[in-house]
C-alpha positions as CSV (number, residue, x, y, z in Angstrom):
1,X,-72.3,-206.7,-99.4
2,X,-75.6,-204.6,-98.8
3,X,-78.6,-206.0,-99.7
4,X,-81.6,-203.5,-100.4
5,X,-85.4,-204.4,-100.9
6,X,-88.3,-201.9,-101.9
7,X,-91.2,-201.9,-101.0
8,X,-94.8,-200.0,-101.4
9,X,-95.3,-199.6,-104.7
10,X,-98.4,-199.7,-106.5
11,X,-101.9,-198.4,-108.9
12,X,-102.5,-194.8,-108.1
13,X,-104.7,-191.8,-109.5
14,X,-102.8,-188.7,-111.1
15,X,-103.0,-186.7,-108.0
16,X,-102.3,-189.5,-105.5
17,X,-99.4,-190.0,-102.9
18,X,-97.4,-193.3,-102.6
19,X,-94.5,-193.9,-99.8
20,X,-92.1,-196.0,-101.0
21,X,-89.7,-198.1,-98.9
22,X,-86.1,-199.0,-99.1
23,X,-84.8,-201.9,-96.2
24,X,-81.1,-202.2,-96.2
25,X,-79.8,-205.6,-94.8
26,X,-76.7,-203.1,-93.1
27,X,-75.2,-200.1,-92.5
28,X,-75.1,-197.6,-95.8
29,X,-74.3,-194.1,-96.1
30,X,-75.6,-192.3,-99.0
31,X,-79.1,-193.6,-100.4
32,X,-81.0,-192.5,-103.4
33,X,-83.5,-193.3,-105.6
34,X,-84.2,-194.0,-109.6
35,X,-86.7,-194.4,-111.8
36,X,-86.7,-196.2,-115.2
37,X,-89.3,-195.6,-117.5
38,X,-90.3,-198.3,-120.6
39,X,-87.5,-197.6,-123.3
40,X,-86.1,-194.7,-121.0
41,X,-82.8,-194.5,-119.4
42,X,-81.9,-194.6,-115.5
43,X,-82.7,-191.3,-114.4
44,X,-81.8,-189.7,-110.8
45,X,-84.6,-188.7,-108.3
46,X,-83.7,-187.8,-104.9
47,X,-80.9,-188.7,-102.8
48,X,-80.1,-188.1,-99.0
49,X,-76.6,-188.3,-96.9
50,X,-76.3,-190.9,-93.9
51,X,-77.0,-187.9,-91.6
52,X,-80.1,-186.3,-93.5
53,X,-78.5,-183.1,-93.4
54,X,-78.2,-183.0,-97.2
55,X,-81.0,-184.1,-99.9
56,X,-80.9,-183.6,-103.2
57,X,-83.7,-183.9,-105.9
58,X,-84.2,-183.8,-109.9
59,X,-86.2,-180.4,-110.5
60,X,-89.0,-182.9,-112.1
61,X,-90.1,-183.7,-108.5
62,X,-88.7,-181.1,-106.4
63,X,-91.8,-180.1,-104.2
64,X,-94.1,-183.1,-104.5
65,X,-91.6,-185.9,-103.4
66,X,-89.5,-185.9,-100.3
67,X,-86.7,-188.2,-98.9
68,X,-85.8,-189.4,-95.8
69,X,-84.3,-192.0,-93.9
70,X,-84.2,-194.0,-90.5
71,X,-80.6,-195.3,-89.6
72,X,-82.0,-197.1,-86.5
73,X,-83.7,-199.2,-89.0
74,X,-81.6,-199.1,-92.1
75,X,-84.2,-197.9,-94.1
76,X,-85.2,-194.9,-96.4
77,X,-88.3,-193.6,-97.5
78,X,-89.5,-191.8,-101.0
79,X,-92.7,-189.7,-99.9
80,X,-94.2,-189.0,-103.2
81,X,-97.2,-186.4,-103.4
82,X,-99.4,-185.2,-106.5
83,X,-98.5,-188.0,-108.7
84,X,-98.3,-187.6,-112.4
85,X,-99.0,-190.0,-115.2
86,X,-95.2,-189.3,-116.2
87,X,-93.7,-190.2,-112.5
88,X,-94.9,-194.2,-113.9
89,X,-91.5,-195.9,-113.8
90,X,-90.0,-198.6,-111.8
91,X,-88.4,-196.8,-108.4
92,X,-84.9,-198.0,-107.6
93,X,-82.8,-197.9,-104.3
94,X,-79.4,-197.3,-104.4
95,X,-76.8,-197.1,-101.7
96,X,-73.0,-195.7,-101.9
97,X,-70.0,-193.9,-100.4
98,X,-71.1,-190.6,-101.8
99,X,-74.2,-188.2,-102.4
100,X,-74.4,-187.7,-106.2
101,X,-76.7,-187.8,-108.8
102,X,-74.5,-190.1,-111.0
103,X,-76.1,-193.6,-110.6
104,X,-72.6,-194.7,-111.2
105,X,-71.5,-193.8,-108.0
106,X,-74.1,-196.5,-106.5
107,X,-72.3,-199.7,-105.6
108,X,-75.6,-201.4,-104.3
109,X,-79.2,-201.9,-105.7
110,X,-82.1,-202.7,-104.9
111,X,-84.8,-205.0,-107.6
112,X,-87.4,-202.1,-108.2
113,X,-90.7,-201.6,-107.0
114,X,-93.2,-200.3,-110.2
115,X,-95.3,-197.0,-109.7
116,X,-97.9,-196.3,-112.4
117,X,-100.2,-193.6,-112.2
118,X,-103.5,-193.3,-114.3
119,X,-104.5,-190.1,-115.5
């Protein structure tokens, strides 16, 4: 059982930045995030392998957020750049055996952090 807690969420200006943090009580191999809107569905974000050589993001925030990780500390990140009022959700961690975008492939998650972002 993996246990994963975000962190760094917050109140930020459309145009802002925001790093978000994902600690993983052990070892995982693929992360990702998710964001949830108010009466929206689960929708994918970014994920990254266990050996960062492969990333994947939704075309929404392809360019303004990046992913990465630290395996020495179990932890990955969600750099996120040029906020929009539309990136306000609550931000997810998920970890899992394999890279996807499918948040069904995610065996572990973490309780949210929220983002909101005034215009």
């Amino acid at each position: 059982q993996v246990q994963l807690v975000e962190t760094g969420g917050g109140l930020v200006q459309a145009g802002g930045s925001l790093r978000l943090s994902c600690a993983a009580s052990g070892r995982t191999y693929a992360m990702a995030w998710f964001r949830q809107a108010p009466g929206k569905e689960r929708d994918f974000v970014a994920a990254i392998s266990r050996s960062s050589a492969a990333t994947y993001y939704a075309d929404s925030v392809k360019g303004r957020f990046t992913i990465s990780r630290d395996n020495a500390k179990n932890t990955v990140y969600l750099q996120m750049n040029s906020l929009k009022p539309e990136d306000t959700a609550i931000y997810y961690c998920a970890a899992g055996p394999n890279l996807r975008r499918d948040p069904d492939a995610y065996d572990y998650w973490g309780q949210g952090t929220q983002v909101t972002v005034s215009s």
